[in-house]
C-alpha positions as CSV (number, residue, x, y, z in Angstrom):
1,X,33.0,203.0,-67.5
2,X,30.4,204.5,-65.3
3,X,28.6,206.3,-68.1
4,X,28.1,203.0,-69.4
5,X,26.8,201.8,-66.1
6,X,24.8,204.2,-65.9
7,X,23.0,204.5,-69.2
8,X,22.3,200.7,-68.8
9,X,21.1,200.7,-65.3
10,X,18.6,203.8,-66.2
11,X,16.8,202.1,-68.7
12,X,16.7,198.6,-67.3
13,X,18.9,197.3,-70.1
14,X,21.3,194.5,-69.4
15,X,24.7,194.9,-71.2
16,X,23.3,190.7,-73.1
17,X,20.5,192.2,-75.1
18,X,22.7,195.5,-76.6
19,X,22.5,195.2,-79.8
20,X,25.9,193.4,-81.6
21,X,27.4,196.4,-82.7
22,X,26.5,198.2,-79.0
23,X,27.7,195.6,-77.8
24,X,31.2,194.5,-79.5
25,X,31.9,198.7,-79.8
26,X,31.1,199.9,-76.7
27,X,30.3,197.9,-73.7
28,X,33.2,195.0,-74.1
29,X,35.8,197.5,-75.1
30,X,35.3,199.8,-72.2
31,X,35.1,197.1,-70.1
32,X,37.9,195.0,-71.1
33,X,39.9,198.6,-70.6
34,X,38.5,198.9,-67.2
35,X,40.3,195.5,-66.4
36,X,43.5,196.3,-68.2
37,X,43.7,199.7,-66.4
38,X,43.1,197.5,-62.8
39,X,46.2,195.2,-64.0
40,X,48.3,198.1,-64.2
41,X,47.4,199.1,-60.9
42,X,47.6,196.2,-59.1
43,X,44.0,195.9,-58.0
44,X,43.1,192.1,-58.9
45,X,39.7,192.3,-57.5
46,X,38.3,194.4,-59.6
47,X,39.6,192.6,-62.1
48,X,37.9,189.6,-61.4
49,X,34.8,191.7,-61.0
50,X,35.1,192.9,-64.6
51,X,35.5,189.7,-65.9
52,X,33.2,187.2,-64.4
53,X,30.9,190.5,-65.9
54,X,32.4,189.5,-69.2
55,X,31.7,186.6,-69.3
56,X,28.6,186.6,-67.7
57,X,27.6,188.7,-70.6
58,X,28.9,187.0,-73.4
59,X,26.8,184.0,-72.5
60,X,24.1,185.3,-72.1
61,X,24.2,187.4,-75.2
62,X,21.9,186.4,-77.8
63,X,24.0,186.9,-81.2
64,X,22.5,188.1,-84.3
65,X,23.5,186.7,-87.5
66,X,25.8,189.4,-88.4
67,X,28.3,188.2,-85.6
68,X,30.7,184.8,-86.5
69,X,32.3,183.0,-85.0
70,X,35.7,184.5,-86.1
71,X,34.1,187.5,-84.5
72,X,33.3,185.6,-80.9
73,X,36.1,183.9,-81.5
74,X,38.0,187.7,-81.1
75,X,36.3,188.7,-78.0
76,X,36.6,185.5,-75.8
77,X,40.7,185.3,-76.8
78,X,40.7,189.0,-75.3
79,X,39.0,187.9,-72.5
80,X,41.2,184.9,-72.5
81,X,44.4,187.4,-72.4
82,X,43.0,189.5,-69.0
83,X,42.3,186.5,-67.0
84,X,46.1,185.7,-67.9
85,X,47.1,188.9,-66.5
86,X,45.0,188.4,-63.8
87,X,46.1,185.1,-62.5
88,X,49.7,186.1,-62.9
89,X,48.6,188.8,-60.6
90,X,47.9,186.5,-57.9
91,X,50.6,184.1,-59.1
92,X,48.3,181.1,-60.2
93,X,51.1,180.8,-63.3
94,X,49.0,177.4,-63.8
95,X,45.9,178.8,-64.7
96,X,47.7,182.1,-66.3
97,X,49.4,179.4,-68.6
98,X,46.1,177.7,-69.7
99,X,44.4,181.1,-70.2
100,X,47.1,182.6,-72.2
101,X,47.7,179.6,-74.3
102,X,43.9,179.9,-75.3
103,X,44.1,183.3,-76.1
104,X,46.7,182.7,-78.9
105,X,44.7,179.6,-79.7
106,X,42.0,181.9,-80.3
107,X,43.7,184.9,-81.4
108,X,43.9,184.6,-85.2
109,X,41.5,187.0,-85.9
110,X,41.2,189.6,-88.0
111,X,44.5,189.3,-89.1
112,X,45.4,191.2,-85.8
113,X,49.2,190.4,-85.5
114,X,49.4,192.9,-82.4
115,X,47.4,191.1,-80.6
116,X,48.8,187.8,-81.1
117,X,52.6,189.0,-80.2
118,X,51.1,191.0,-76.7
119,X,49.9,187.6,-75.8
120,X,53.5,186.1,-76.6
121,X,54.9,188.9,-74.8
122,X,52.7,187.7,-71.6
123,X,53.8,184.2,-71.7
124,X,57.2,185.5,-72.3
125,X,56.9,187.3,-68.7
126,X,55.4,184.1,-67.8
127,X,58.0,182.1,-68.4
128,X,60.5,184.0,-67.3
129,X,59.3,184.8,-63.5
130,X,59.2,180.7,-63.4
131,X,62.7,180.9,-65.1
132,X,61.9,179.1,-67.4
133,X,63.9,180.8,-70.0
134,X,64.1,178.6,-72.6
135,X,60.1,179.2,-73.0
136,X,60.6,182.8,-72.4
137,X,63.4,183.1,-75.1
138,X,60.8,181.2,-77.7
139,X,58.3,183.4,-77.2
140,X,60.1,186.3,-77.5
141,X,61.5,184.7,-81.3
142,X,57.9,184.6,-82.5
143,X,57.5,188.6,-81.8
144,X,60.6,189.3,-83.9
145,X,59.4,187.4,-86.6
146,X,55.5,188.4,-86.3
147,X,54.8,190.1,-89.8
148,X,53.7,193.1,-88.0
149,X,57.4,193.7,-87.5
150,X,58.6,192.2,-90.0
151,X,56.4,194.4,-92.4
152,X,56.7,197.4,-90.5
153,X,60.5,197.8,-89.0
154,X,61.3,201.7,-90.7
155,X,58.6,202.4,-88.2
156,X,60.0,204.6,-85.1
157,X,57.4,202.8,-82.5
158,X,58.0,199.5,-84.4
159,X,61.4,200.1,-84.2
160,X,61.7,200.8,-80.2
161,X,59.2,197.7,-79.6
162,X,61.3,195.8,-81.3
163,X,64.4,196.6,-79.7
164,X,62.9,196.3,-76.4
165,X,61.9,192.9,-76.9
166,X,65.4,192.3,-78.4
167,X,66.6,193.5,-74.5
168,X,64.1,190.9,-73.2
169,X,65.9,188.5,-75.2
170,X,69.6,189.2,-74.9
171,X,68.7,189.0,-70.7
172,X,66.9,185.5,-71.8
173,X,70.2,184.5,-73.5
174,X,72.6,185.6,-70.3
175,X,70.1,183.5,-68.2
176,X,70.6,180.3,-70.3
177,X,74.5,180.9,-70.2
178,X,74.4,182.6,-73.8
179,X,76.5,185.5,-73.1
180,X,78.6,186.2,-76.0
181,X,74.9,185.9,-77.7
182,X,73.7,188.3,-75.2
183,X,76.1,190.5,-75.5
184,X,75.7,190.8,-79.3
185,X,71.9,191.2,-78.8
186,X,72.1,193.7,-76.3
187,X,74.9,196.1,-77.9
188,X,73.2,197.8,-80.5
189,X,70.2,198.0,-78.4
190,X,72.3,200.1,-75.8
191,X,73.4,202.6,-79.2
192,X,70.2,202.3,-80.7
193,X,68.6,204.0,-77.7
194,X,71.4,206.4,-76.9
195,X,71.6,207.4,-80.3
196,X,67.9,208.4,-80.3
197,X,68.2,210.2,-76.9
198,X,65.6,208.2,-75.1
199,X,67.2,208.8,-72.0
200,X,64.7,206.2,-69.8
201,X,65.2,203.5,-72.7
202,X,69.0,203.9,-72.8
203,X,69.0,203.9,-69.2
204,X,67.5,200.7,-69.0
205,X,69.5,199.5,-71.9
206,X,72.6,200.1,-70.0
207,X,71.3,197.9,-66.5
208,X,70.3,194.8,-68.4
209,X,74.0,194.9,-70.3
210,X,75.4,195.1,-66.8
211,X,73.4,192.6,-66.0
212,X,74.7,190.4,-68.4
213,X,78.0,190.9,-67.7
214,X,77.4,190.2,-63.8
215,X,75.8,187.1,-64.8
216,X,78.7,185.8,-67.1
217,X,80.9,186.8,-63.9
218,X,79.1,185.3,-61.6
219,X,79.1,182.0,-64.0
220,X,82.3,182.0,-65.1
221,X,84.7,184.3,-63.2
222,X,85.5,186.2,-65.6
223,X,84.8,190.0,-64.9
224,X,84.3,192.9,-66.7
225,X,85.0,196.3,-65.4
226,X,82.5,197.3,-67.9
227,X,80.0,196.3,-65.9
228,X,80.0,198.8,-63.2
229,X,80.7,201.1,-65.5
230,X,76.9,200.3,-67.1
231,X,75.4,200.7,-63.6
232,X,77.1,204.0,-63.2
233,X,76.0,205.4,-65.9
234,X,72.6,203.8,-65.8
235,X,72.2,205.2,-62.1
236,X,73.4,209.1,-63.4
């Protein structure tokens, strides 16, 4: 990112008269990775930073005629999708809401499935720190039946995501009181990922079962020794 910086700044050259391709290729994707990389660690001010640059930018761009507006249309939902993350960050879930929902209202692009169900996966996380699980639980539908997945399921890395986001789901389930639907969800999840030795995954596999079953305890009454057996393990 400071290469980029840099080459600009030497020559006088503001990041709205790079050529499209310069422009599209290089300056928004290292950017919009500069912002994703501050998400992950927390550091909200720069990601502001980066994207009021973004923005900034795009506006003042002056587009050539090989850029559409399916094309725009792309970079403003993935900017769109980081000022998401970013007010979740700070916990403005209002604003996080309107951004995310204009992401996927702009995300049908390129055919670029991935994108659309990392969006849902947002609001998902969303919805769920609201507990609003009902949302969550939608959300997390329309990744199972993306045709990204659908298409592509004898894939290894397909085939973790989707079981991950199956977990998601089966704790969605036990939140709404689901939890012989949870515990059907989360089963083969839990023997999917010990079967494949992913120690972390089955690991985490095993809490959110015991999860489950605390919640249906703590519901109903009815306990499941099971359950501490999960943790156990989980914990080893």
């Amino acid at each position: 990112e400071k290469s980029v910086a840099a080459a600009l700044s030497q020559y006088g050259i503001k990041a709205s008269v790079l050529s499209d391709w310069e422009f599209v290729n290089r300056f928004w994707p290292v950017k919009k990775s500069k912002a994703e990389i501050a998400y992950m660690l927390g550091i909200y001010k720069d990601m502001e930073a980066v994207t009021q640059e973004l923005q900034q930018s795009f506006s003042e761009k002056q587009w050539g005629a090989d850029i559409n507006e399916t094309s725009k249309n792309g970079l403003k939902a993935s900017l769109e999708k980081i000022n998401g993350s970013r007010f979740y960050l700070t916990e403005k879930y209002d604003s996080a809401e309107v951004s995310l929902i204009k992401a996927l209202q702009l995300g049908d692009f390129y055919g670029n499935e991935f994108f659309i169900s990392k969006v849902h996966d947002d609001l998902a996380q969303l919805y769920y720190k609201q507990e609003m699980y009902d949302k969550a639980l939608a959300h997390l539908d329309s990744i199972l039946a993306n045709p990204l997945y659908l298409n592509d399921s004898r894939n290894k890395g397909t085939e973790q995501n989707i079981k991950a986001v199956q977990s998601q789901r089966a704790i969605c389930l036990a939140r709404l009181g689901r939890f012989e639907e949870a515990l059907e969800v989360i089963e083969p999840v839990v023997l999917y990922f010990k079967k494949g030795n992913d120690k972390r995954a089955y690991a985490e596999a095993l809490r959110k079962k015991a999860k489950i079953l605390m919640l249906q305890y703590d519901a109903t009454g009815n306990y499941n020794p099971e359950a501490v057996t999960c943790y156990q393990q989980y914990l080893t």
